[in-house]
N, CA and C atoms as a LAMMPS dump frame, in Angstrom:
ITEM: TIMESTEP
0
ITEM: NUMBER OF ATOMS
342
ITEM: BOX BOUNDS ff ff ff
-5.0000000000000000e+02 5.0000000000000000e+02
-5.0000000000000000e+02 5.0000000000000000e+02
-5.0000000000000000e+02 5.0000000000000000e+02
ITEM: ATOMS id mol type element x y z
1 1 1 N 0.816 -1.181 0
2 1 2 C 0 0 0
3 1 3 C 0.869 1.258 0
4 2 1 N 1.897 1.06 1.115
5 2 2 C 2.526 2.615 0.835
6 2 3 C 2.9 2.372 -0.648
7 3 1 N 3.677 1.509 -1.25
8 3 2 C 4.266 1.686 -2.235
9 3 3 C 3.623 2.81 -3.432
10 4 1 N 2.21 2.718 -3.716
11 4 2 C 1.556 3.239 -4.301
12 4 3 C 2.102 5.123 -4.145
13 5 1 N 2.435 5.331 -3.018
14 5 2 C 2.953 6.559 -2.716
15 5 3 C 4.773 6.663 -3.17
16 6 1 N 5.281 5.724 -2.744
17 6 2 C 6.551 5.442 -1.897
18 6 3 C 7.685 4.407 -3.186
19 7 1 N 6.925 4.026 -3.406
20 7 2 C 7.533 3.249 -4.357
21 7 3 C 7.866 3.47 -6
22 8 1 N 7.358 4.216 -6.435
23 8 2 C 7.74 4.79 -7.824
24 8 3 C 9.386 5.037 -7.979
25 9 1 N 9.298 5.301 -9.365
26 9 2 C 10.898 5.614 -9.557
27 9 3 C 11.632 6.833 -8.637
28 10 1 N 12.476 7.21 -8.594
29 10 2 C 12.983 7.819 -7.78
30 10 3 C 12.166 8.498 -6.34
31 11 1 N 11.669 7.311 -6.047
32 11 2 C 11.117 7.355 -4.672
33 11 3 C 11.459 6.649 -3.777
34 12 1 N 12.168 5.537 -4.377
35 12 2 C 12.62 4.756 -3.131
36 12 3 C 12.849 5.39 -1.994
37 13 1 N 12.564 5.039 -0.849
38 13 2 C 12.671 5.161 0.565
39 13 3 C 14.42 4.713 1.247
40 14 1 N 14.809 5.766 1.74
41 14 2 C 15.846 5.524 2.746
42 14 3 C 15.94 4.621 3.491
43 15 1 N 16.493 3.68 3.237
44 15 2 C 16.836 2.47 4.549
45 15 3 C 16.672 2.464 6.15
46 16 1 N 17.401 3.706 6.523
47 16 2 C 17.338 3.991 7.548
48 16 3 C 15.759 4.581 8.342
49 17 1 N 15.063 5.062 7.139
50 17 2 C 13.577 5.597 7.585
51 17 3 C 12.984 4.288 7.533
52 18 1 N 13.166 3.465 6.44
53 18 2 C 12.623 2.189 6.654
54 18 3 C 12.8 1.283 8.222
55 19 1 N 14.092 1.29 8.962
56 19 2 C 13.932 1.129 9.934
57 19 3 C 13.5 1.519 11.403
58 20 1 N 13.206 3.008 10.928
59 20 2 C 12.759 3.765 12.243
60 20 3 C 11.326 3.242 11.863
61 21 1 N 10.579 3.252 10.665
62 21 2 C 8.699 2.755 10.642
63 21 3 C 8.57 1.432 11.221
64 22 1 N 10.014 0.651 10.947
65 22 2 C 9.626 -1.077 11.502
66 22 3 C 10.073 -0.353 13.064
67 23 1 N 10.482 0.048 13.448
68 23 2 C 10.541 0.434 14.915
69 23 3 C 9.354 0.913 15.984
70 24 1 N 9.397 1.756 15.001
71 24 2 C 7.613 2.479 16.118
72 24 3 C 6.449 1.507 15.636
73 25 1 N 6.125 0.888 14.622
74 25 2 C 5.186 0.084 14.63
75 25 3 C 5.095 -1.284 15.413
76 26 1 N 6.426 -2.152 14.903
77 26 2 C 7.168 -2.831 16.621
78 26 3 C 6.731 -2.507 17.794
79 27 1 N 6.904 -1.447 18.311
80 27 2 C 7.012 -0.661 19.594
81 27 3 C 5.55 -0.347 19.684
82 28 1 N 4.857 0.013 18.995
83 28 2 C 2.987 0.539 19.033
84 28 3 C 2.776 -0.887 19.081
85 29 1 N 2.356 -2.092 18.135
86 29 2 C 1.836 -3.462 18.225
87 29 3 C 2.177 -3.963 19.644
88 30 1 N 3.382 -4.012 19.845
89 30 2 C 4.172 -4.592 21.157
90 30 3 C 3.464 -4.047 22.586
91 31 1 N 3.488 -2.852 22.625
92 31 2 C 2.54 -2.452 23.63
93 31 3 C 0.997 -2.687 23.598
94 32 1 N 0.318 -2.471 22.34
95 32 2 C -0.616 -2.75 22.665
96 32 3 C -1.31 -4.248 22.886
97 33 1 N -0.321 -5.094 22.331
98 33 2 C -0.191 -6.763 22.683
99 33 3 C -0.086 -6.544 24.463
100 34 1 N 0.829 -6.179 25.237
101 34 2 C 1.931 -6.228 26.441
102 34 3 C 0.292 -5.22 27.554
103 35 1 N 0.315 -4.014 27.04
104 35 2 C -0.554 -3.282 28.06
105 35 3 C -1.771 -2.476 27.396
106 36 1 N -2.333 -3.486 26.586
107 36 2 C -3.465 -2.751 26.11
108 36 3 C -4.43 -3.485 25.848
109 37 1 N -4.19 -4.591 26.46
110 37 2 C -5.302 -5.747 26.362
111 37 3 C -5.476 -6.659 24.86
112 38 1 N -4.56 -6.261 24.087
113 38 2 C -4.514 -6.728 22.858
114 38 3 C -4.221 -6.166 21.957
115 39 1 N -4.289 -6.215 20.354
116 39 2 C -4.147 -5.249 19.187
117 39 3 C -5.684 -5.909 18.765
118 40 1 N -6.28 -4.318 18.274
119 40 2 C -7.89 -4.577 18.334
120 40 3 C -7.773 -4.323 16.501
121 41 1 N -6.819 -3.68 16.043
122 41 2 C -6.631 -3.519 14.594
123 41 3 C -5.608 -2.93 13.945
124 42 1 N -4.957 -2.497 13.107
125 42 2 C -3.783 -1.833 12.903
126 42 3 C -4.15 -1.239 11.446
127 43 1 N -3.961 0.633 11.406
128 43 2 C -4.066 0.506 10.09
129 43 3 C -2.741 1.948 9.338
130 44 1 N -2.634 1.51 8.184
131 44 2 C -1.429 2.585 7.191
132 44 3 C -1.515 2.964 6.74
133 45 1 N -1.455 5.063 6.183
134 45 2 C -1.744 5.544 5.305
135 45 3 C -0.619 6.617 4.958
136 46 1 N -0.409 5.728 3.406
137 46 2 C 0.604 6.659 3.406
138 46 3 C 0.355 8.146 2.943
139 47 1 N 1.407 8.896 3.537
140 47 2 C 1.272 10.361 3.328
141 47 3 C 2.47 10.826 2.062
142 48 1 N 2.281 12.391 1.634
143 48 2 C 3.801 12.961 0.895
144 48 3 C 4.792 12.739 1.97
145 49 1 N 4.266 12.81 3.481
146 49 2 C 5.614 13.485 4.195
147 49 3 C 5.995 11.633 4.866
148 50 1 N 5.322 10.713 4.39
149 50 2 C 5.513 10.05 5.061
150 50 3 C 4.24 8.576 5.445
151 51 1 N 4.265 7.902 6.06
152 51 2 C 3.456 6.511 6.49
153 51 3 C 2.712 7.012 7.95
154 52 1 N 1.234 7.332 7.832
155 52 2 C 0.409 7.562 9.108
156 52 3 C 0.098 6.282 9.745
157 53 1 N 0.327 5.741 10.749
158 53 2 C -0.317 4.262 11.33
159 53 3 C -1.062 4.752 12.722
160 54 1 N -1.417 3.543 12.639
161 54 2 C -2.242 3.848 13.942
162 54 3 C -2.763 2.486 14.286
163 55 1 N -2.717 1.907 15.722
164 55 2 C -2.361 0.992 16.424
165 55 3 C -3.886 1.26 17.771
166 56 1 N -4.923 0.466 17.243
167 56 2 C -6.119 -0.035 17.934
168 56 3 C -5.907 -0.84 18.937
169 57 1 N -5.765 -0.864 20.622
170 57 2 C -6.172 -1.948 21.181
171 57 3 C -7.263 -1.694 22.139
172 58 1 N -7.22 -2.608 23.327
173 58 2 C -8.705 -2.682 23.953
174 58 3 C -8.313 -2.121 25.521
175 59 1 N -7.652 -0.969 25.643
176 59 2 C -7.336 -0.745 27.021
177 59 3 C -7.608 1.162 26.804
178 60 1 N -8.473 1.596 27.499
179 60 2 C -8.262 3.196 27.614
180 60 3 C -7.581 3.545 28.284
181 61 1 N -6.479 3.071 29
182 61 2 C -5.097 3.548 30.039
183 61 3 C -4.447 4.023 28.53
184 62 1 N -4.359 5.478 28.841
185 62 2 C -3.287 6.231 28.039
186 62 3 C -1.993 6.281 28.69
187 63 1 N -0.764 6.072 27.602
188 63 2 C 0.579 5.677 28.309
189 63 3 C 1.01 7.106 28.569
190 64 1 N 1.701 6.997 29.232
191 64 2 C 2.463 8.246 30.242
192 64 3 C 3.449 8.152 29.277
193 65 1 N 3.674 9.897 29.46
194 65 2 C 4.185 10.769 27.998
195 65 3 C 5.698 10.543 28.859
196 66 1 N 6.725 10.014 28.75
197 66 2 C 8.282 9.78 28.727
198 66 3 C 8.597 10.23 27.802
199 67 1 N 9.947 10.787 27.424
200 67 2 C 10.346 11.358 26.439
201 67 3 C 11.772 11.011 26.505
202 68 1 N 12.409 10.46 28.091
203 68 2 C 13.708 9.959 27.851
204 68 3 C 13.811 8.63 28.325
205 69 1 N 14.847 7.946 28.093
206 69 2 C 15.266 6.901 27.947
207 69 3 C 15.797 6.862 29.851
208 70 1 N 14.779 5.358 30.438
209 70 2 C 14.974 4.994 31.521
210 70 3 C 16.872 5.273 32.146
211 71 1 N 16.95 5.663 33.506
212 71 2 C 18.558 5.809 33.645
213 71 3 C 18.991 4.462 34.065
214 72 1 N 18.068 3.076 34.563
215 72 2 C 18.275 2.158 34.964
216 72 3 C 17.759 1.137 33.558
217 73 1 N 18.045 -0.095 34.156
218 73 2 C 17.336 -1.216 33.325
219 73 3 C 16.648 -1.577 33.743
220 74 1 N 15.304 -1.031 33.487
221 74 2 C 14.627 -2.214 34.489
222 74 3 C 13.287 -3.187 33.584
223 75 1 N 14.239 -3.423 32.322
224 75 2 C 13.905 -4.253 31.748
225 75 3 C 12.586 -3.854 30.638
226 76 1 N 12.526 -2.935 30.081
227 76 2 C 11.173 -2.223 29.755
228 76 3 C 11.131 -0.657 29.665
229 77 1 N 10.694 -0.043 29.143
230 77 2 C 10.51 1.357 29.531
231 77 3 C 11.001 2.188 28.086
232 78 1 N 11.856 1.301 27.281
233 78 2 C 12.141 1.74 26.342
234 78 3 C 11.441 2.382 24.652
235 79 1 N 9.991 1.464 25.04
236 79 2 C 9.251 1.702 23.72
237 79 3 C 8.719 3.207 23.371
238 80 1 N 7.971 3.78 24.509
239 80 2 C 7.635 5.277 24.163
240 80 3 C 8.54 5.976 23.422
241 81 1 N 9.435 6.201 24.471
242 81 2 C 10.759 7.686 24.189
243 81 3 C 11.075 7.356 22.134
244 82 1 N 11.31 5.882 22.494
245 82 2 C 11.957 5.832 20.845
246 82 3 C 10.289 5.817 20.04
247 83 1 N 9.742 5.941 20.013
248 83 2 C 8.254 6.278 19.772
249 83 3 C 8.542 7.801 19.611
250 84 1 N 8.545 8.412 19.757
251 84 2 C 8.67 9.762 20.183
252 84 3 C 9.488 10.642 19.767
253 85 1 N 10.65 9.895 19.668
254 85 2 C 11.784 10.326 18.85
255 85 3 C 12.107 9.862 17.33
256 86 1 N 11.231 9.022 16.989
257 86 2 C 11.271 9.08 15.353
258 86 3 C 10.257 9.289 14.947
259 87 1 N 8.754 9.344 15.552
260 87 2 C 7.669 9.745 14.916
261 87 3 C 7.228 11.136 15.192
262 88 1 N 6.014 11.803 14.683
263 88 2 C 5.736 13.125 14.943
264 88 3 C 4.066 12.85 14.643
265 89 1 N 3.369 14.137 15.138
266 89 2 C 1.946 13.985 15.449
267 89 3 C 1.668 12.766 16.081
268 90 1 N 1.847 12.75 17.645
269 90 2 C 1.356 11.544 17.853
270 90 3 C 0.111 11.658 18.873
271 91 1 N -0.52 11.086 18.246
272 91 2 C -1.879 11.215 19.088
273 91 3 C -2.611 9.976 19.903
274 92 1 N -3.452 10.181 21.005
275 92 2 C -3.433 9.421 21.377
276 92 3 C -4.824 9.06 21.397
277 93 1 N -6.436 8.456 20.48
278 93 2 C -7.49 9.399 20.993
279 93 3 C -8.81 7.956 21.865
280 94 1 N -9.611 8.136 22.099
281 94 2 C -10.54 6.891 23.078
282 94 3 C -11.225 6.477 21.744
283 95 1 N -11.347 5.404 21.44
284 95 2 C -12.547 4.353 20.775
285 95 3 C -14.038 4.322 21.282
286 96 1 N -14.956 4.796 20.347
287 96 2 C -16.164 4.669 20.948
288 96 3 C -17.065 3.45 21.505
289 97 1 N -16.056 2.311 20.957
290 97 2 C -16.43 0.651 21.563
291 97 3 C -15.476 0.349 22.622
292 98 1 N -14.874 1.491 22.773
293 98 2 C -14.042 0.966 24.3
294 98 3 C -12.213 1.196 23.491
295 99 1 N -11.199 1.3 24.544
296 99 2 C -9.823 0.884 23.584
297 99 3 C -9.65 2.223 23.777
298 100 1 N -8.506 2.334 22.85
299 100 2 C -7.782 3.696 22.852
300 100 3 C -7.127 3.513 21.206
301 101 1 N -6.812 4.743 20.331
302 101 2 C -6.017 4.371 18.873
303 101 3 C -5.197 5.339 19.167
304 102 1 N -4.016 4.889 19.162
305 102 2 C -2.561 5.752 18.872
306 102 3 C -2.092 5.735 17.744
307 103 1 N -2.007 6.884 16.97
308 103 2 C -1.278 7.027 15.976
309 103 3 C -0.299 7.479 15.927
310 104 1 N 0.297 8.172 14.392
311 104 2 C 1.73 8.39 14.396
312 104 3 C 2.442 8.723 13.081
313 105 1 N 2.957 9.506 12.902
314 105 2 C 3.601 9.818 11.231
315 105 3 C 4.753 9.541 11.645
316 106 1 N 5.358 8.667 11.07
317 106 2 C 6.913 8.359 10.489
318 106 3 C 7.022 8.925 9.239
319 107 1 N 8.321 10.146 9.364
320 107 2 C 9.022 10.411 7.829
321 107 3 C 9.193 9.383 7.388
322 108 1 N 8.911 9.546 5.668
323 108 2 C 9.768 8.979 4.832
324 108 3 C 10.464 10.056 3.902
325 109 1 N 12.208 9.518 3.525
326 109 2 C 12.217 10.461 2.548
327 109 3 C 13.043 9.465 1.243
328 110 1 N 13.063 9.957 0.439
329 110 2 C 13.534 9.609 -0.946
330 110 3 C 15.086 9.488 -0.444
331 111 1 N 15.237 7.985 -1.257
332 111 2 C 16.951 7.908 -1.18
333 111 3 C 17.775 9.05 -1.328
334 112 1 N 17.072 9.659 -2.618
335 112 2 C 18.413 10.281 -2.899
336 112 3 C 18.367 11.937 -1.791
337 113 1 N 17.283 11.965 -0.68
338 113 2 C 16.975 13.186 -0.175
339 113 3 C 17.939 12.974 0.803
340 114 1 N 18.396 14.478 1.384
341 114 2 C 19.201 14.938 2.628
342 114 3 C 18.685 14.505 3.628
């Protein structure tokens, strides 16, 4: 689906953006598997500036806004901040059947872009 955006000739996508989208989507599924009672749906739209997702599960506990990286290990704690730090607009909003949907824009940019 992104491709339709993303994939044309000189559009290829940066490697490295490719791994920050498998990151926060990782990190969104993972939580909402871990503390959200499940993944209730998952969906992708790609944008010019980039891939919008957004990550459905069945828990209205909104996660506490961290922005840095735990000073200990305590095994966890890591998914937000890097959430946070490669995506932008992130929202967090309630499901009218219950749940919560977090979304999220990950840049993409063209190989050959700065």
């Amino acid at each position: 689906m992104a491709r339709t955006v993303w994939g044309g000739p000189g559009r290829e996508v940066r490697e490295e953006d490719v791994v920050d989208l498998l990151l926060v989507v990782s990190e969104l599924v993972t939580n909402a598997i871990r503390h959200g009672g499940g993944l209730a749906g998952f969906e992708a739209l790609p944008t010019e500036e980039g891939l919008r997702i957004a990550v459905h599960d069945h828990s209205a506990v909104v996660p506490r806004a961290v922005y840095a990286f735990p000073a200990t290990h305590p095994g966890g704690g890591y998914g937000w901040p890097l959430v946070a730090r490669l995506a932008r607009d992130i929202a967090v909003e309630a499901r009218p059947q219950g749940g919560k949907t977090i979304s999220a824009l990950v840049p993409l940019r063209a190989a050959g872009a700065p």
